[in-house]
MMTF fields as JSON, N, C-alpha, C and O atoms, coordinates in Angstrom:
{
  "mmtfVersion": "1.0.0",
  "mmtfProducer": "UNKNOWN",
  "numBonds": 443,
  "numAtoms": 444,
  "numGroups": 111,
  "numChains": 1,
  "numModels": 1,
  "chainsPerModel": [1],
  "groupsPerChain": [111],
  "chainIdList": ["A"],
  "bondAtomList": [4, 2, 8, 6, 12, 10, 16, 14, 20, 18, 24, 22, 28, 26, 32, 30, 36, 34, 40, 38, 44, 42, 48, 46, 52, 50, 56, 54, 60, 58, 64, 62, 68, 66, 72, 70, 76, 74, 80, 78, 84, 82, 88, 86, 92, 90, 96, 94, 100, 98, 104, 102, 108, 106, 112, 110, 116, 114, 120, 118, 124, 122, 128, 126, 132, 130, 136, 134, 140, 138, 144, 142, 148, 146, 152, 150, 156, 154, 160, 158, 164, 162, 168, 166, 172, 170, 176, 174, 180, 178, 184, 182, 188, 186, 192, 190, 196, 194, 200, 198, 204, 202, 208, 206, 212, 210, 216, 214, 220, 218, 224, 222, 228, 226, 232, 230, 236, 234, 240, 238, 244, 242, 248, 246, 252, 250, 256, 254, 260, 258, 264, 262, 268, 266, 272, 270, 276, 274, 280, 278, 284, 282, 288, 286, 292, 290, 296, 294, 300, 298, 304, 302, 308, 306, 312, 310, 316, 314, 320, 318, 324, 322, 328, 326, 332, 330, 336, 334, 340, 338, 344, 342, 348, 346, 352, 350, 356, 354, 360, 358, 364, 362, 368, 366, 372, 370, 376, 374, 380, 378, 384, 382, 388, 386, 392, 390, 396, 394, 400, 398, 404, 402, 408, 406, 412, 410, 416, 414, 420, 418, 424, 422, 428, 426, 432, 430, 436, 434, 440, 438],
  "bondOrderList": [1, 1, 1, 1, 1, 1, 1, 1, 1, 1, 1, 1, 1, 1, 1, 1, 1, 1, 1, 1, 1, 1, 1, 1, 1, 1, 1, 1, 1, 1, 1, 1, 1, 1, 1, 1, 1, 1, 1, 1, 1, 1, 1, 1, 1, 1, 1, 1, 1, 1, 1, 1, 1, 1, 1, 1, 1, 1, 1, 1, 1, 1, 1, 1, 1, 1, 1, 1, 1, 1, 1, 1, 1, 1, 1, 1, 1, 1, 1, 1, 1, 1, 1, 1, 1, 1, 1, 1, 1, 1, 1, 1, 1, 1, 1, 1, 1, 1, 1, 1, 1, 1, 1, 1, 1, 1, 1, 1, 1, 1],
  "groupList": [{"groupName": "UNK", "atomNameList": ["N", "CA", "C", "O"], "elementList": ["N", "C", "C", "O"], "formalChargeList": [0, 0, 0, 0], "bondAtomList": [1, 0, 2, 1, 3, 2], "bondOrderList": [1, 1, 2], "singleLetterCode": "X", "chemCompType": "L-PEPTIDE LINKING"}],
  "groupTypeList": [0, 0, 0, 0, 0, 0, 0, 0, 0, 0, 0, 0, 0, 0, 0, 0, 0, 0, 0, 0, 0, 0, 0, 0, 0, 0, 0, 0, 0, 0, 0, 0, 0, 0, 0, 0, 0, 0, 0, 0, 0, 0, 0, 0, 0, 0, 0, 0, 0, 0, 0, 0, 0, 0, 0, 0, 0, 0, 0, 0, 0, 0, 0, 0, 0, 0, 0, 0, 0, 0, 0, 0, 0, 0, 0, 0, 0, 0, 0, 0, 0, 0, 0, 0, 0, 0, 0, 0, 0, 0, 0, 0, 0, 0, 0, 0, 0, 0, 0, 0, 0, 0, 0, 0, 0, 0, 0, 0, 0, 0, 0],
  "groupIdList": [1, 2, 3, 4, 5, 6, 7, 8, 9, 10, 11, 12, 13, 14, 15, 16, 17, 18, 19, 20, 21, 22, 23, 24, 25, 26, 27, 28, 29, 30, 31, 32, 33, 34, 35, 36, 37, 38, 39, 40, 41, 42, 43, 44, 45, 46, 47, 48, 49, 50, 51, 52, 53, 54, 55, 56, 57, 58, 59, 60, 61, 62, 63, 64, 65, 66, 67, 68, 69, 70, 71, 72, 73, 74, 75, 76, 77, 78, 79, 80, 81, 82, 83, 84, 85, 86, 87, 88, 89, 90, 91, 92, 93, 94, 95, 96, 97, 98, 99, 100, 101, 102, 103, 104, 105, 106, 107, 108, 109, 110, 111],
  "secStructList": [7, 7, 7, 7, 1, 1, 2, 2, 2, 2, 2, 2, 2, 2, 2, 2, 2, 2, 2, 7, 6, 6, 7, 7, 7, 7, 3, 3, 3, 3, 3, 3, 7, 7, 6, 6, 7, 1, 7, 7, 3, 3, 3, 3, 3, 3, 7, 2, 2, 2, 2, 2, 2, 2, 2, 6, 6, 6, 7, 2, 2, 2, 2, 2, 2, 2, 2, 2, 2, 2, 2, 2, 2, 2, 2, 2, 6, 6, 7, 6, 6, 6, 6, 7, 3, 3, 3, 3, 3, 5, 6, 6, 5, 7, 7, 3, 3, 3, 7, 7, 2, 2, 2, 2, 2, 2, 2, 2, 6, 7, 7],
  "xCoordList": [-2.155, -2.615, -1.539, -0.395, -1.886, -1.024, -0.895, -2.02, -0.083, 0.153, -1.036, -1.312, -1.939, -2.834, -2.156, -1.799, -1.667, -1.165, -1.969, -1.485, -3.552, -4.539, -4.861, -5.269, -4.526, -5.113, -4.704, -5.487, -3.548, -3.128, -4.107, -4.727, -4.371, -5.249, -6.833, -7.329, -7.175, -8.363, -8.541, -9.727, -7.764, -7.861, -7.391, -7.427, -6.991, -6.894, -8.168, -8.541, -8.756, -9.799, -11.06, -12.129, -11.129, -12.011, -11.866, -12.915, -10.461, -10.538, -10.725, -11.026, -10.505, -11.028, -12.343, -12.842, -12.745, -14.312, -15.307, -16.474, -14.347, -14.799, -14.397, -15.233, -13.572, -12.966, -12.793, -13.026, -12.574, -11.928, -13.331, -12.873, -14.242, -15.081, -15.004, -14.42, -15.549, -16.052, -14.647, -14.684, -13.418, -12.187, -11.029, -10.792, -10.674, -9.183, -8.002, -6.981, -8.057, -6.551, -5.538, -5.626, -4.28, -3.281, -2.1, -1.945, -1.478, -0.237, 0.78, 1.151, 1.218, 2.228, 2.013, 1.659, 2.316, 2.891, 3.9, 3.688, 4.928, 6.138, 6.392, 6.977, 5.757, 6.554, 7.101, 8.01, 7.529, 8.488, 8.046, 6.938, 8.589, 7.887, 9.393, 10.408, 9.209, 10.389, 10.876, 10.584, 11.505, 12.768, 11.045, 11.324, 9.852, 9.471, 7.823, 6.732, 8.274, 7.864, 6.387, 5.536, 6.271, 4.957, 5.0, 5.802, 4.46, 4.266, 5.05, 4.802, 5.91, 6.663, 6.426, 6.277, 6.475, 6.547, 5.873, 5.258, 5.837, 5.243, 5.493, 5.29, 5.884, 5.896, 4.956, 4.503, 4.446, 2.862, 3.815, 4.5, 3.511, 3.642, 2.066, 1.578, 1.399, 0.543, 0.949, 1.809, -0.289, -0.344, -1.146, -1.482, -1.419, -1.5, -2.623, -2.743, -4.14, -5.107, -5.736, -6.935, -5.154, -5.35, -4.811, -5.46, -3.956, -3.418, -4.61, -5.003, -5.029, -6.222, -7.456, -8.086, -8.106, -9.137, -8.481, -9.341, -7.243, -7.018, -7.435, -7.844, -7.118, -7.454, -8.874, -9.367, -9.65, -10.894, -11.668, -12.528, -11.296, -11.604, -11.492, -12.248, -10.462, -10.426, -9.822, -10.328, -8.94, -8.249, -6.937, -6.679, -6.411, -5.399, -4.634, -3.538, -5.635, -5.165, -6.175, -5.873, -6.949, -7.17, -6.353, -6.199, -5.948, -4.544, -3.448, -2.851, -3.28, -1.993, -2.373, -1.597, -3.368, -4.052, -3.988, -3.528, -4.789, -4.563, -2.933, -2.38, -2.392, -0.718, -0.218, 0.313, -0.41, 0.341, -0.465, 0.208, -1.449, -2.091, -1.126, -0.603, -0.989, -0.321, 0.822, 1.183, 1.81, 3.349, 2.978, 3.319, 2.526, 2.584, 2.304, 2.927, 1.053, 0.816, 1.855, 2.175, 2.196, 3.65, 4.608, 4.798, 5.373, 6.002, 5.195, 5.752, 4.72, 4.144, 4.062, 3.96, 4.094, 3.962, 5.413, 5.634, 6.341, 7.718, 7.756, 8.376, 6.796, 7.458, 8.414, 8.831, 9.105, 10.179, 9.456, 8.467, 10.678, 10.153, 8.97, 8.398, 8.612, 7.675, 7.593, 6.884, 8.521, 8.595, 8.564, 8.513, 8.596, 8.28, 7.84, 7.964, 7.273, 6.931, 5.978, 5.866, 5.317, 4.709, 3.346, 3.191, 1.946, 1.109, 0.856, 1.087, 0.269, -0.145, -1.081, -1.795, -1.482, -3.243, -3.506, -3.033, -4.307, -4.564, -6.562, -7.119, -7.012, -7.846, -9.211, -9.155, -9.888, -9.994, -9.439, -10.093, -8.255, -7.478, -6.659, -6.148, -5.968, -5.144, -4.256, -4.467, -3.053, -1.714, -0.922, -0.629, -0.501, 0.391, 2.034, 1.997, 2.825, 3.882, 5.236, 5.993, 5.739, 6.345, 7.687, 8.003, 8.88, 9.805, 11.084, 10.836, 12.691, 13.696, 13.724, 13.622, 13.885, 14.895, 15.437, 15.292, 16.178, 17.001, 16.048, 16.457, 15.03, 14.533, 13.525, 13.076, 13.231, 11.906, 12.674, 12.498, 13.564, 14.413, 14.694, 14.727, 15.038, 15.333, 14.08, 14.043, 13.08, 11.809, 11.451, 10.941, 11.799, 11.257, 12.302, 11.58, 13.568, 14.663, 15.071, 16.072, 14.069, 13.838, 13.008, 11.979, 13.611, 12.773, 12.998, 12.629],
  "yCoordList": [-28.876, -28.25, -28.403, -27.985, -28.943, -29.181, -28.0, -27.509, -27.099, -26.333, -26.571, -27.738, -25.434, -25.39, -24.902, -23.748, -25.548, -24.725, -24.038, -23.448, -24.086, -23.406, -22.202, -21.349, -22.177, -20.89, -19.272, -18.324, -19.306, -17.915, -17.998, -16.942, -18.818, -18.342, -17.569, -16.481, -18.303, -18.166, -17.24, -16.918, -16.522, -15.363, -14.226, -13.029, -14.609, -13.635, -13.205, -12.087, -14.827, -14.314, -14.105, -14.296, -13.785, -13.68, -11.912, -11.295, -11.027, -10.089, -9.296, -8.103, -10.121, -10.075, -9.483, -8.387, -10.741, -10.766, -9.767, -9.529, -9.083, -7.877, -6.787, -5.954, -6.682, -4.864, -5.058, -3.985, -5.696, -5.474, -6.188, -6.663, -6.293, -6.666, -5.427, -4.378, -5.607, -4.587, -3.908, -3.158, -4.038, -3.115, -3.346, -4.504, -2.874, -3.29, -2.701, -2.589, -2.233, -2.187, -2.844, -4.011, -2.406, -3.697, -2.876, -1.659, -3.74, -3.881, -4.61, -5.752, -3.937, -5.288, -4.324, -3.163, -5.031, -5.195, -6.134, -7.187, -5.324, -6.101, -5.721, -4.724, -6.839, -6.994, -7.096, -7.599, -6.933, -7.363, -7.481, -7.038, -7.856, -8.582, -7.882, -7.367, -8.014, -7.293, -8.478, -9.659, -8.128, -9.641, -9.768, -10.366, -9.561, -10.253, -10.696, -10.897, -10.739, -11.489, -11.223, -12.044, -9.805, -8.94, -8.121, -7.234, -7.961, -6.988, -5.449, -4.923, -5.153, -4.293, -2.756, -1.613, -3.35, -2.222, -2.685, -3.74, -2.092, -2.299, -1.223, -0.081, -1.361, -0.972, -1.209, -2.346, -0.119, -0.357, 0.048, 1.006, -0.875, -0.236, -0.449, -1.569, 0.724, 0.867, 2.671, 3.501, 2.6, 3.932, 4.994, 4.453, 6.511, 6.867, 6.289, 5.557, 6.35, 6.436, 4.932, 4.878, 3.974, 2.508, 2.876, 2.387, 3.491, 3.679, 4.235, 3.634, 5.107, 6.048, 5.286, 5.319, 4.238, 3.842, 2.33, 1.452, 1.953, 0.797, 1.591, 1.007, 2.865, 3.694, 3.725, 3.095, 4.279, 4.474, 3.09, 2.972, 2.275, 0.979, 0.358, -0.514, 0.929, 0.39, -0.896, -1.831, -1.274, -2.267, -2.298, -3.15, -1.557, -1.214, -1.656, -2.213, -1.204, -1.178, -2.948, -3.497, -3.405, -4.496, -5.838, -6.898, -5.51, -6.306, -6.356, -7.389, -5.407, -5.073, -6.198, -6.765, -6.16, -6.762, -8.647, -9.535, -8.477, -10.387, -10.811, -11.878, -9.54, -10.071, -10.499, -11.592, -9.482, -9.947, -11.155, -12.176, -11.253, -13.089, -14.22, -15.119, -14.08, -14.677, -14.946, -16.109, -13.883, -13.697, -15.007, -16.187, -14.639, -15.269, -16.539, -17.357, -16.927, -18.245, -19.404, -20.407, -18.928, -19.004, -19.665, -20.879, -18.42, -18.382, -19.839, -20.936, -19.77, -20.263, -22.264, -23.051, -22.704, -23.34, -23.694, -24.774, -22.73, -23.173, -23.515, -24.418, -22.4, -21.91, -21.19, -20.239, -21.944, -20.93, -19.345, -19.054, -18.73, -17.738, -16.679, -15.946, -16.607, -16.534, -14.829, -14.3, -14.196, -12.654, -11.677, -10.477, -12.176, -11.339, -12.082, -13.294, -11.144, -12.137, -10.693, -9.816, -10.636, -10.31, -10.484, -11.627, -9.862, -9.827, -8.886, -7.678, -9.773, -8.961, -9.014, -9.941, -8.068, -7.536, -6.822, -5.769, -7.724, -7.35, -7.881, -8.877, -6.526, -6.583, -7.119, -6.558, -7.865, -8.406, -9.876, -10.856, -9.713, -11.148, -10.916, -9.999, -11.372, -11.331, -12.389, -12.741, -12.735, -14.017, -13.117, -11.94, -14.573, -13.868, -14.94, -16.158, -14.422, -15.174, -15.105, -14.398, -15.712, -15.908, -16.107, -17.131, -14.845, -15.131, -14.958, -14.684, -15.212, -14.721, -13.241, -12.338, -13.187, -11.783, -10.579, -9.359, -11.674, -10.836, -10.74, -9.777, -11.319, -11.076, -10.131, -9.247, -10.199, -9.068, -7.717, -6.754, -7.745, -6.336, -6.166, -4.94, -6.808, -6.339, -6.153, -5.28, -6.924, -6.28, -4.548, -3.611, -4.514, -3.084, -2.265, -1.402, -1.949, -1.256, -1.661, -1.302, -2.378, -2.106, -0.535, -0.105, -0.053, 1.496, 2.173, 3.348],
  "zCoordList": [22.656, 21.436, 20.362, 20.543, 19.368, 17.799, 17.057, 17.151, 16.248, 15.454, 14.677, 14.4, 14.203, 12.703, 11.84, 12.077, 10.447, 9.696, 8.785, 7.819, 9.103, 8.513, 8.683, 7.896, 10.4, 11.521, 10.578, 10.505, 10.052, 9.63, 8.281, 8.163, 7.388, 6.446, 7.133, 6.837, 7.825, 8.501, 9.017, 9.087, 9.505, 10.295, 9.013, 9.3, 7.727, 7.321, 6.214, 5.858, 5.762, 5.222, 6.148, 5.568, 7.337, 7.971, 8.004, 7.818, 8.26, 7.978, 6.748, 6.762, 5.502, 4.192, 4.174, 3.917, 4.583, 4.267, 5.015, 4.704, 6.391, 6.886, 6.245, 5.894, 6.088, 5.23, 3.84, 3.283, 3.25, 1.805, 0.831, -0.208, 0.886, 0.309, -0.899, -0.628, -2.056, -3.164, -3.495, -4.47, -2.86, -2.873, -3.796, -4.14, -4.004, -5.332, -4.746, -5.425, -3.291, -2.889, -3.016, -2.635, -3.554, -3.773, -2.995, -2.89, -2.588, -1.929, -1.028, -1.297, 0.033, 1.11, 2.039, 1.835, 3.398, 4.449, 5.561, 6.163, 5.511, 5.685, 7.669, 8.093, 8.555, 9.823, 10.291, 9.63, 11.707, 12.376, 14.048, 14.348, 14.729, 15.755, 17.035, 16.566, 18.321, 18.912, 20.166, 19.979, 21.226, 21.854, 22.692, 23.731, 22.71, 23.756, 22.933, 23.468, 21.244, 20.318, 20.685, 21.027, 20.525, 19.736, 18.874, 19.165, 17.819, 16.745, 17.581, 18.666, 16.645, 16.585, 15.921, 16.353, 14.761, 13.452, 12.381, 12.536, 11.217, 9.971, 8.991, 9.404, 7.81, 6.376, 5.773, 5.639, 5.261, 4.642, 2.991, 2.631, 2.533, 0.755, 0.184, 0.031, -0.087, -0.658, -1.201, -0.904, -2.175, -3.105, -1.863, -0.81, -2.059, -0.917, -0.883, 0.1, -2.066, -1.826, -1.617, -1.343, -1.706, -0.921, 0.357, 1.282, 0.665, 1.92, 2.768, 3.768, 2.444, 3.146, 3.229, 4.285, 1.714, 2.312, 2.866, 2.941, 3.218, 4.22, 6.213, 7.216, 6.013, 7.451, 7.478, 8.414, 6.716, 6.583, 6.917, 7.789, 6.235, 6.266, 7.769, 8.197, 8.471, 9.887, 9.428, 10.049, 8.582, 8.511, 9.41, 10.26, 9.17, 9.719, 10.875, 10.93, 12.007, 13.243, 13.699, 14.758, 13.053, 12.85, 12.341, 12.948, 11.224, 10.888, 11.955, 12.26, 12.383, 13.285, 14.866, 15.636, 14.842, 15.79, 15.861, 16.578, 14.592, 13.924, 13.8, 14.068, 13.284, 13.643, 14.72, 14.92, 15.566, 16.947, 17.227, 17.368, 17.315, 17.82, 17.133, 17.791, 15.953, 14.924, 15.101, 14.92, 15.538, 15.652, 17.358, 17.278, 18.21, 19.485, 19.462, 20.138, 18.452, 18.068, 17.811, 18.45, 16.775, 15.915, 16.904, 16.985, 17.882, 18.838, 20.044, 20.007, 20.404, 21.106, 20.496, 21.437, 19.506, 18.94, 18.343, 17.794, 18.492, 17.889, 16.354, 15.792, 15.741, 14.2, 13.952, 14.614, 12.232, 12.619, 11.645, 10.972, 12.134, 11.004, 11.627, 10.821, 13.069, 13.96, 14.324, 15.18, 13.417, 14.281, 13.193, 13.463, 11.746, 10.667, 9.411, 9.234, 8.506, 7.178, 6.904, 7.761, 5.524, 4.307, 4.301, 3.87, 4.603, 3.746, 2.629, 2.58, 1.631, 0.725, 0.495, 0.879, -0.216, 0.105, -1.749, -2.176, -2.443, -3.849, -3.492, -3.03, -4.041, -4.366, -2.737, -1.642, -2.964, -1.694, -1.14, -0.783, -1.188, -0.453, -0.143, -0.786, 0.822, 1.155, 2.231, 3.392, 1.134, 2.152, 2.406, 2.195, 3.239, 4.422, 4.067, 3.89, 4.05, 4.116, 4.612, 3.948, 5.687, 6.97, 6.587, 5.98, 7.007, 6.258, 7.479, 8.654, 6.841, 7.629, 7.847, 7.016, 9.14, 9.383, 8.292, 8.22, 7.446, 6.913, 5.562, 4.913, 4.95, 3.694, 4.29, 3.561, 5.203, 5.31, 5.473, 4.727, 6.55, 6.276, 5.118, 5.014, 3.676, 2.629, 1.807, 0.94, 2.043, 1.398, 2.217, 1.602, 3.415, 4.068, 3.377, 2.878, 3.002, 2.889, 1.007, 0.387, 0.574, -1.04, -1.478, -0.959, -2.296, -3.032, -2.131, -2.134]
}
């Protein structure tokens, strides 16, 4: 099996197109992945009340879900960059973007 470098869009507008339809939530979520390279943690920066209808929405624990496939994929495939990174989520869309260690800790430990 060859790396898709499509697969992470796909899976994210597929959760798009389930929860965030009609919605104007905007914000981030900043990951991190742990030594046996599964979803770990997460920083949600959203306002409260995007925050609440991202729960309501059942996005949430859904995203968290498409991540870890993602993070293992990644891993599994020998990307780098494979254990944290950034989605952001404006309106109904939402990218994803796959970063170092040390910039995602400074996006979580910004404000």
């Amino acid at each position: 099996m060859s790396f898709d470098p499509d697969f992470d869009r796909q899976q994210l507008d597929r959760l798009a197109s389930q929860y965030l339809q009609g919605t104007t939530v905007s914000g981030k979520v900043i990951f991190f992945s742990d030594e046996d390279n599964r979803l770990s943690h997460a920083t949600w920066r959203f306002d409260d009340a995007d925050h609440a209808t991202l729960r309501e929405l059942g996005l949430k624990f859904a995203l968290m879900d498409v991540l870890d496939n993602l993070i293992a994929y990644r891993v599994r495939e020998g990307q780098p960059n494979a254990g944290q990174g950034v989605v952001s989520i404006s309106d109904s869309m939402m990218t994803l973007r796959w970063t170092s260690l040390e910039v995602a800790e400074a996006l979580r430990d910004k404000d």
